[in-house]
RODO-2510 file (C-alpha; in nm, 4 decimals, decimal comma):
residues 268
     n   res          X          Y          Z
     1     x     0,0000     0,0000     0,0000
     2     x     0,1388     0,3353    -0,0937
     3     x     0,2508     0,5861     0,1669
     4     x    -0,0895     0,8097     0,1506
     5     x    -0,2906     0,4856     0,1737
     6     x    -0,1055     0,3693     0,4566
     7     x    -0,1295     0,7444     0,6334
     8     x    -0,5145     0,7646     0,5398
     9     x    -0,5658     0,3816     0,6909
    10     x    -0,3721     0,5271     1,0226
    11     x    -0,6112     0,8386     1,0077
    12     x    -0,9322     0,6452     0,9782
    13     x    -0,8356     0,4122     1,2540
    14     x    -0,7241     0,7009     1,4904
    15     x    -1,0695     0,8513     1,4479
    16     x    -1,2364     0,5509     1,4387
    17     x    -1,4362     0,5981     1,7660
    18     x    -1,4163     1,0204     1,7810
    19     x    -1,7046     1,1681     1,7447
    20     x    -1,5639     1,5514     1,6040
    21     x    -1,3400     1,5348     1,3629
    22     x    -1,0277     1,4472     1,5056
    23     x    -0,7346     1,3185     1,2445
    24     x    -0,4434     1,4830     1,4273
    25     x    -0,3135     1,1510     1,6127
    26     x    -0,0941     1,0038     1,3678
    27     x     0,2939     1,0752     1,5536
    28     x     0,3283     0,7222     1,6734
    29     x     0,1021     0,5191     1,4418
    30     x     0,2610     0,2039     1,3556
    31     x     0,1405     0,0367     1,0601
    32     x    -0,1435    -0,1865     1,0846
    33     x    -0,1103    -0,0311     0,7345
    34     x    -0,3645    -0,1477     0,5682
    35     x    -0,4610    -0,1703     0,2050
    36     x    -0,8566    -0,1367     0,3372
    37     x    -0,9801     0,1661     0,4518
    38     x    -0,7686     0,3841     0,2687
    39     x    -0,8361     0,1031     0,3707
    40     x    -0,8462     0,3237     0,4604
    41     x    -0,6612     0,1884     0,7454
    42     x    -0,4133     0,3147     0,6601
    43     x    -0,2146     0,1586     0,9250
    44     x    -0,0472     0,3740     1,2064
    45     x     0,2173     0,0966     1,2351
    46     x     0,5838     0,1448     1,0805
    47     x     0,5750     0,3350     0,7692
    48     x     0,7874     0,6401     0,8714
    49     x     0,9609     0,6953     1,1935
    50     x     1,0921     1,0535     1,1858
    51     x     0,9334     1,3921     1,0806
    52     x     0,8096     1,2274     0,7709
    53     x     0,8379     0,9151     0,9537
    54     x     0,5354     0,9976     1,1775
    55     x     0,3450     0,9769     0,9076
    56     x     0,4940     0,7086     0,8257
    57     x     0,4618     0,5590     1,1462
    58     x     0,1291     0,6259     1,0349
    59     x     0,0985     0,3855     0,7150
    60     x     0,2123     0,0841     0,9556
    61     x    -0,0515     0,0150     1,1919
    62     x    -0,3348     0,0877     1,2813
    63     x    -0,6164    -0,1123     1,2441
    64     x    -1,0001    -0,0251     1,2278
    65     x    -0,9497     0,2885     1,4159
    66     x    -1,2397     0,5000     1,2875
    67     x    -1,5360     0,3644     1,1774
    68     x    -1,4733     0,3959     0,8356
    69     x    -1,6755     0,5125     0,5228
    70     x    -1,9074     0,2453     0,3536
    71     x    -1,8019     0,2006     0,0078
    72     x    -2,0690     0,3131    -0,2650
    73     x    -2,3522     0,0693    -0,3213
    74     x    -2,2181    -0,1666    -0,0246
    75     x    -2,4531    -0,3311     0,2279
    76     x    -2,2082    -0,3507     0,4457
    77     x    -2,2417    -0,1754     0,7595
    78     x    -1,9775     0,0678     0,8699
    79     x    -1,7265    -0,0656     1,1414
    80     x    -1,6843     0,1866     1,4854
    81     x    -1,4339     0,1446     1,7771
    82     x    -1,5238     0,0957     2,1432
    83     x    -1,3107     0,2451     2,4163
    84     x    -1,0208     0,0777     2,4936
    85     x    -1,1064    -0,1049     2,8987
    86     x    -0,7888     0,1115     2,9663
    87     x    -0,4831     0,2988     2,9128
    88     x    -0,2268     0,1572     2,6803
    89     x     0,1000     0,3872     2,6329
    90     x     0,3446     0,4519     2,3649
    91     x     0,6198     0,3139     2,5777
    92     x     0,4341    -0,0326     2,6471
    93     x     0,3982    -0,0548     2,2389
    94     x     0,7439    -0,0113     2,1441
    95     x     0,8687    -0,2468     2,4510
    96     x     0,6346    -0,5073     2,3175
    97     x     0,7644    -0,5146     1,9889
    98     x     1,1354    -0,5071     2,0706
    99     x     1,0120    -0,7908     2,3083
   100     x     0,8467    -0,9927     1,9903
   101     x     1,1896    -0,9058     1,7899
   102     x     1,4612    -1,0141     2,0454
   103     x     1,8048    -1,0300     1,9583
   104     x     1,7509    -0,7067     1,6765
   105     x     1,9206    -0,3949     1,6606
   106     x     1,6344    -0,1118     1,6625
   107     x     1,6090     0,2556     1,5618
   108     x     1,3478     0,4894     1,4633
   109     x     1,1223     0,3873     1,7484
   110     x     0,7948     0,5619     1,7947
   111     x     0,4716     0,5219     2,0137
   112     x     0,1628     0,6602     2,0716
   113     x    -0,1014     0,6194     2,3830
   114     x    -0,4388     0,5670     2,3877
   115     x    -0,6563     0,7674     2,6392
   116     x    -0,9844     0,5576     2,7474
   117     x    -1,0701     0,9030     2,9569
   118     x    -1,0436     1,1584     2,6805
   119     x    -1,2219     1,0204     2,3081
   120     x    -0,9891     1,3145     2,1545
   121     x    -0,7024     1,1996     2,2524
   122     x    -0,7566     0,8677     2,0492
   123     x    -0,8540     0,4948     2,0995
   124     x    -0,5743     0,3576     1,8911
   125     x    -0,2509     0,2689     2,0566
   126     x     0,0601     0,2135     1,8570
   127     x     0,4069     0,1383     1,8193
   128     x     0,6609     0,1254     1,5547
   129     x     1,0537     0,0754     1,4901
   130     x     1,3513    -0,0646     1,2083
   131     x     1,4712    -0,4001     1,3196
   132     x     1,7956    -0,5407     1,1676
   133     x     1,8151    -0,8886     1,3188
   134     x     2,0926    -0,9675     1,0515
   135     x     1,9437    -0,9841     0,7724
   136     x     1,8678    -0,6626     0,6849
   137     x     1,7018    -0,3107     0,8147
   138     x     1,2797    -0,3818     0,8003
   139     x     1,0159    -0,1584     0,9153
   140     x     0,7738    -0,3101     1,1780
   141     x     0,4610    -0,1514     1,3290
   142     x     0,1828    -0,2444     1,5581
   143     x    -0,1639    -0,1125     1,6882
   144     x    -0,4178    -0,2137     1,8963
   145     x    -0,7749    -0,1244     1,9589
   146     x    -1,0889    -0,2577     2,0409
   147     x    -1,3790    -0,2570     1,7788
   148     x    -1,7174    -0,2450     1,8785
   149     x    -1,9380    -0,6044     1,9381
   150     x    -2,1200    -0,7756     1,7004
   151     x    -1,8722    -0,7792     1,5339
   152     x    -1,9138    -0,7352     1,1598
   153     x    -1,7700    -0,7205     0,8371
   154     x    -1,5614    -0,4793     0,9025
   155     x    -1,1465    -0,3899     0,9097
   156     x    -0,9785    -0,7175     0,9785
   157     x    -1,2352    -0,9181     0,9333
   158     x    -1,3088    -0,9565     0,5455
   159     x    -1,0767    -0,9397     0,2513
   160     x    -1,3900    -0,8082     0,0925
   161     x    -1,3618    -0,4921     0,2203
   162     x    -1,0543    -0,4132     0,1102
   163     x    -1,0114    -0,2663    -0,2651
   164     x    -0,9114    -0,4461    -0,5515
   165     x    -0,5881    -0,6347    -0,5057
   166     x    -0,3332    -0,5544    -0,7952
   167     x    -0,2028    -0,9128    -0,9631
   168     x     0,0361    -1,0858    -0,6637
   169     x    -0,0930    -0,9136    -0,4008
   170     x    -0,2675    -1,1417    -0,1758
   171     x    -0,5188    -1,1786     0,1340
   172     x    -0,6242    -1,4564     0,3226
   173     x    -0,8731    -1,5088     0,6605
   174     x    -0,8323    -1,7738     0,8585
   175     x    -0,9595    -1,8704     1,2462
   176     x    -0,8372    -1,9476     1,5620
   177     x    -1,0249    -2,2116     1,7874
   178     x    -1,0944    -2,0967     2,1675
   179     x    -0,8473    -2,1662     2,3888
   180     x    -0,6872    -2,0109     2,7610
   181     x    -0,5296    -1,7598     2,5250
   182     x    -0,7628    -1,6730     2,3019
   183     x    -1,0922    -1,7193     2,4176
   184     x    -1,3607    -1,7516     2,2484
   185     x    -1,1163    -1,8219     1,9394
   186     x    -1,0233    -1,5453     1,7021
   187     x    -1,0551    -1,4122     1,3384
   188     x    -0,6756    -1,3534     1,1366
   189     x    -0,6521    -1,1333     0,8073
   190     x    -0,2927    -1,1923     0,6406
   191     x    -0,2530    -0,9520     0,3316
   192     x     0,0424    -0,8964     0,1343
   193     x     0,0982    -0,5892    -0,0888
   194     x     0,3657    -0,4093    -0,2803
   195     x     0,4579    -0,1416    -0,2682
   196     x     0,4284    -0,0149    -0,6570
   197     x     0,2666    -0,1915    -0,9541
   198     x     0,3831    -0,3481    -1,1802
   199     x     0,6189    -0,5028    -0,9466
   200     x     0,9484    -0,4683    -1,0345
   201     x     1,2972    -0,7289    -0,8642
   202     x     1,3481    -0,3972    -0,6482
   203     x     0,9826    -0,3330    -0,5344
   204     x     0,9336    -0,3109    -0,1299
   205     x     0,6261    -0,5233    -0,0117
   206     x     0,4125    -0,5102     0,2939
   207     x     0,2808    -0,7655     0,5222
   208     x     0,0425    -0,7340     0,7465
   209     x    -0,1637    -0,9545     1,0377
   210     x    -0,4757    -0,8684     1,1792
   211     x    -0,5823    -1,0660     1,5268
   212     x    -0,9443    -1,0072     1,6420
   213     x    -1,0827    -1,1686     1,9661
   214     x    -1,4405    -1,2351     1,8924
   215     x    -1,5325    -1,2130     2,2717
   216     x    -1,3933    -0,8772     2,3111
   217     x    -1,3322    -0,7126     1,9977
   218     x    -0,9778    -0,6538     2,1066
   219     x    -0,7772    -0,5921     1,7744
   220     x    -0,4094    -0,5972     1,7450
   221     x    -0,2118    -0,5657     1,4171
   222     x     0,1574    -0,5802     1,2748
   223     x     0,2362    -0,4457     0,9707
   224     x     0,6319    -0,5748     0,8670
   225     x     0,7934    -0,4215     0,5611
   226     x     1,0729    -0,5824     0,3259
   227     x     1,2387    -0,2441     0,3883
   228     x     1,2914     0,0490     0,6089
   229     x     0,9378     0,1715     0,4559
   230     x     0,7269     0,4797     0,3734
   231     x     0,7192     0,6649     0,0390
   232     x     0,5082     0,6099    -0,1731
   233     x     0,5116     0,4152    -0,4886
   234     x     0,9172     0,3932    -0,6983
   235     x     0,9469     0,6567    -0,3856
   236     x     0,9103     0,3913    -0,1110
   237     x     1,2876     0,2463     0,0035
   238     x     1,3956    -0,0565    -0,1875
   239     x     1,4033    -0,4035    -0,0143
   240     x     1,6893    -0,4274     0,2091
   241     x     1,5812    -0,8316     0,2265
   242     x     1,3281    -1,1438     0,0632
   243     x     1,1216    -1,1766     0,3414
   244     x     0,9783    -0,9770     0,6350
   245     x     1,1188    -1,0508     1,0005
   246     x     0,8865    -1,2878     1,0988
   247     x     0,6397    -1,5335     0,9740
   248     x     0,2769    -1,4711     0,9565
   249     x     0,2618    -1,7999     1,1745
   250     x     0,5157    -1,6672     1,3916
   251     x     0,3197    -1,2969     1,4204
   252     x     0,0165    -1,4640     1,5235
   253     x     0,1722    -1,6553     1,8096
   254     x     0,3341    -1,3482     1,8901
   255     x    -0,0096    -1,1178     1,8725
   256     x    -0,1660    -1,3579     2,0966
   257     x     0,0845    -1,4702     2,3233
   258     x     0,2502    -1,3750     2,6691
   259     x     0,3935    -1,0582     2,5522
   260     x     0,1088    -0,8860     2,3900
   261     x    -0,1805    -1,0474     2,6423
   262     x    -0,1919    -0,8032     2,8839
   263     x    -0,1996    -0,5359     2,5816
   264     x    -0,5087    -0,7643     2,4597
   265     x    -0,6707    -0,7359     2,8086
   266     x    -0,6235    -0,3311     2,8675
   267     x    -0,7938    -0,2887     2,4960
   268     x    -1,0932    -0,5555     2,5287
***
């Protein structure tokens, strides 16, 4: 997903659940990037960590912050966030990650709170940084927030909501049964994207994981690039490596294990 995607997907989720217009969150948004709500999602997790790279930070994660816009002639109903059970900060974000990346160098890092007592100062909380673990520099985002029960088809929870996938780009949903960690089992949304089209041997691609808890709503989402991320299009920094840091199996046992639980529990 280009850079303005990702930003817009990181703006939709950070305004997800505010009811005056609020887009200004955005710093620390890690890139739960998303190709959808633009993705509008697009993701607050990685996708810039400095001046630029807030917005970046932006494109990485973020998942279904704001309840976003119903696409023309859709049925669908539109998908709003509930507040978050409580506080979440930037700091707890970024230590999570580095926690879910041991054994990397990091850089870039960037983090935003979420404020359960104050609906402008946000329900999405985020977190965002450059790994090298050896193999070369990648951006890596998350967010988390809670969307609001039943849920429905909404950001995370059907490839059909997202826009037309260009020709390799990918999406897949899967589910997780009930268990002591996840209970009442769990919906995953693993999309892949590049980052330009037609895709070139230098293009950057984007992978991203969506957990939902159905019991709570909790959301949490990584977004991992190929690269160190942001730009848009031939602008966004060439692949520094084949693969992202970890697996989409490995992100999921990350997302819902020990590390990230009590960041599950404080959103749902």
């Amino acid at each position: 997903m280009p850079f303005e995607a990702d930003l817009a997907h990181a703006l939709d989720r950070t305004t997800d659940s505010l009811e005056p217009d609020l887009t200004a969150l955005l710093s620390g948004a890690v890139e739960r990037g998303r190709s959808r709500r633009r993705r509008r999602r697009g993701a607050a997790v990685v996708a810039g960590v400095g001046a630029c790279g807030v917005m970046a930070v932006a494109a990485l994660v973020i998942p279904g912050a704001l309840a976003w816009t119903r696409p023309a002639g859709s049925d669908l109903e539109t998908v709003a966030l509930a507040m978050p059970r409580s506080a979440i900060t930037g700091t707890q974000m970024i230590e999570a990650l580095k926690e879910t990346l041991p054994g990397g160098r990091f850089s870039r890092m960037t983090g935003q709170s979420n404020n359960p007592a104050d609906p402008s100062g946000g329900y999405v909380a985020n977190g965002g940084l450059i790994v090298d673990d050896g193999h070369g520099a990648a951006m890596v985002g998350v967010s988390a927030v809670r969307l609001k029960l039943p849920l429905g088809d909404g950001d995370g929870l059907s490839c059909a909501r997202t826009p037309a996938r260009a020709e390799g780009d990918t999406c897949t949903l899967s589910q997780l049964p009930s268990s002591a960690a996840v209970p009442g089992g769990a919906v995953v949304m693993s999309e892949r994207n590049a980052a330009e089209h037609p895709v070139r041997a230098d293009t950057a691609h984007r992978w991203t994981v969506t957990v939902t808890l159905k019991s709570t709503g909790a959301q949490l989402q990584m977004v991992q690039w190929n690269s160190t991320g942001g730009g848009s299009g031939a602008d966004t920094p060439k692949p520094t490596r084949a693969a992202p840091p970890l697996s989409e199996q490995q992100v999921v046992a990350a997302l819902t294990g020990a590390v990230w639980s009590p960041i599950l529990g404080a959103v749902g």
